[in-house]
LUMVO-884217 format. One record per residue (C-alpha): residue number from 0; z, y, x; residue in one letter. Coordinates in steps of 0.2 Angstrom, whole numbers. Example, Ala and Ser with C-alpha at 12.3 -4.5 7.8 and 13.67 -1.06 7.14 Angstrom:
<rs>
{nr 0, w 39, v -22, u 62, rest a}
{nr 1, w 36, v -5, u 68, rest s}
</rs>
This chain:
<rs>
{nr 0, w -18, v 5, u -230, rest x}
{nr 1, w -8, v -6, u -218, rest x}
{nr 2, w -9, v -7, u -200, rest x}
{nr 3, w -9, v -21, u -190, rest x}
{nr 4, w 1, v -21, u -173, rest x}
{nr 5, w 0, v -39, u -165, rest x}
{nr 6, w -16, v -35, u -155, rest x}
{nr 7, w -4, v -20, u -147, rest x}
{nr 8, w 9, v -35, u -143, rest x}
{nr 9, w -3, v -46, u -132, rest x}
{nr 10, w -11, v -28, u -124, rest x}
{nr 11, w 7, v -22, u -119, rest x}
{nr 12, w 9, v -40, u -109, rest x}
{nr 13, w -5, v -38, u -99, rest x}
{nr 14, w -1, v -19, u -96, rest x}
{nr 15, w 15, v -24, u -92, rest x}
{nr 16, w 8, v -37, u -80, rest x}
{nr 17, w 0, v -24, u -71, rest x}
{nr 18, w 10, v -10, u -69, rest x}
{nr 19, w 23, v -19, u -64, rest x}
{nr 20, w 14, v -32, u -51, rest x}
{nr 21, w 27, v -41, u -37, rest x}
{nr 22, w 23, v -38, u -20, rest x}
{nr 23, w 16, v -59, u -21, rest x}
{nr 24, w 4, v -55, u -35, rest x}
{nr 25, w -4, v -42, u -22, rest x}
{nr 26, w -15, v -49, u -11, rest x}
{nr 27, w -24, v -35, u -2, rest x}
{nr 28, w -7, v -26, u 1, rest x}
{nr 29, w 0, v -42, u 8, rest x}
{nr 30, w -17, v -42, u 22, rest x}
{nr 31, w -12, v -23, u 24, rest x}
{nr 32, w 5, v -26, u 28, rest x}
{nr 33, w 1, v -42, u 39, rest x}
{nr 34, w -11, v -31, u 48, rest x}
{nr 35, w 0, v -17, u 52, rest x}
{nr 36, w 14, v -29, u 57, rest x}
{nr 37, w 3, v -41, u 68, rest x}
{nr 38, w -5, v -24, u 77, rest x}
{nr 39, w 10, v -11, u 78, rest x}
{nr 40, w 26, v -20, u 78, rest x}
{nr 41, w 34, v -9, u 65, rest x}
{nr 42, w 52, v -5, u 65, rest x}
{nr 43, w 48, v -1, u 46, rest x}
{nr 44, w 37, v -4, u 34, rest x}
{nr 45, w 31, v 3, u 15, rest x}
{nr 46, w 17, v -3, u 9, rest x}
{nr 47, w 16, v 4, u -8, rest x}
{nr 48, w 3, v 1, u -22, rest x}
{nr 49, w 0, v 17, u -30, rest x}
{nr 50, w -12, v 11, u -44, rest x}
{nr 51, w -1, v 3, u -56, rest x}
{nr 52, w -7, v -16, u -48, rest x}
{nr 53, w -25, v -15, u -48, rest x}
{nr 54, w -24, v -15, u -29, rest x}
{nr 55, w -35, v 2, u -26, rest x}
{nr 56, w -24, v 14, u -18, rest x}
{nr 57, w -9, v 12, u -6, rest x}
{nr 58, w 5, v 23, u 2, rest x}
{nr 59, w 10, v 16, u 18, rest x}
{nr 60, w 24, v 24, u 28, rest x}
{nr 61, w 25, v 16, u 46, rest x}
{nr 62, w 39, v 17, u 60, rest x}
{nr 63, w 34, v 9, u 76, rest x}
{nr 64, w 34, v 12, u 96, rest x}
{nr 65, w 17, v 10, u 96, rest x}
{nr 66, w 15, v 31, u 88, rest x}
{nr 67, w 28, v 36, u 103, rest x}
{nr 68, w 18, v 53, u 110, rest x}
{nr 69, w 2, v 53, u 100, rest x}
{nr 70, w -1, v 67, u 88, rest x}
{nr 71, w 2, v 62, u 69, rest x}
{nr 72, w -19, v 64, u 69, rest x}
{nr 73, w -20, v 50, u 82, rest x}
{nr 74, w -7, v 39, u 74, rest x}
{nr 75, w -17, v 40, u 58, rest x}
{nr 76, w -33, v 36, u 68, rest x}
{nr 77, w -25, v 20, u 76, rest x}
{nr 78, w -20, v 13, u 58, rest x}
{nr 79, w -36, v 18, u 50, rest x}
{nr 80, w -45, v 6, u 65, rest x}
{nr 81, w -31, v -8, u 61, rest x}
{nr 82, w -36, v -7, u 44, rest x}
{nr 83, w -54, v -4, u 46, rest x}
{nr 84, w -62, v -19, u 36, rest x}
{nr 85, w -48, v -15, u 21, rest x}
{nr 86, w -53, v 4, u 18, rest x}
{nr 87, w -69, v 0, u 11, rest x}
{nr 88, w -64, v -9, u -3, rest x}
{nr 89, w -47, v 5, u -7, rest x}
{nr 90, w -51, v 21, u -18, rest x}
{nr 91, w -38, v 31, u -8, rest x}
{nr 92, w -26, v 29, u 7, rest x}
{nr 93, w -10, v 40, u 9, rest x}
{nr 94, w -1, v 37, u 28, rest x}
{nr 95, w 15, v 42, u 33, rest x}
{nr 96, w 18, v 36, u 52, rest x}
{nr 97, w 31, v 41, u 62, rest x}
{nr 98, w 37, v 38, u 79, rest x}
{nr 99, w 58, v 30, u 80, rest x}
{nr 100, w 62, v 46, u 87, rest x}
{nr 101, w 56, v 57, u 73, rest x}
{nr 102, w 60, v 47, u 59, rest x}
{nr 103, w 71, v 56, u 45, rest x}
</rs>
């Protein structure tokens, strides 16, 4: 019995396509990180897709002014209003967010 292997050759495109997506080819991190800058002025900005392309979860580690004596909790609330008509249409959402002063 002999297998066959070129339908594994055009698969391994597309995966590759996907896992390895350009920030360009994301559109929905792109309005995240427009969002975020437009909002909170970042002095940094991550904003990572997690789920090998497909655009449903995002790491985002923020350093901006704008956290400067507010509790990690209420830095995490003021993104998650930025980015309120985003979240629905993400599976998971991990924030880092930091103030200048504290960042590592």
């Amino acid at each position: 019995m002999q297998r066959s292997f070129k339908s594994l050759s055009s698969l391994g495109n597309q995966y590759l396509k996907r896992s390895f997506s350009t920030a360009s080819d994301d559109a929905k991190g792109n309005k995240i990180r427009s969002l975020l800058v437009d909002q909170l002025k970042p002095i940094s900005l991550d904003v990572i897709d997690m789920s090998g392309g497909c655009g449903s979860m995002y790491r985002i580690d923020i350093v901006s002014e704008e956290f400067k004596g507010k509790s990690i909790l209420n830095q995490h609330r003021q993104v998650n209003s930025i980015l309120k008509d985003v979240i629905p249409s993400l599976h998971g959402l991990t924030l880092n967010t930091k103030a200048p002063s504290t960042q590592e």
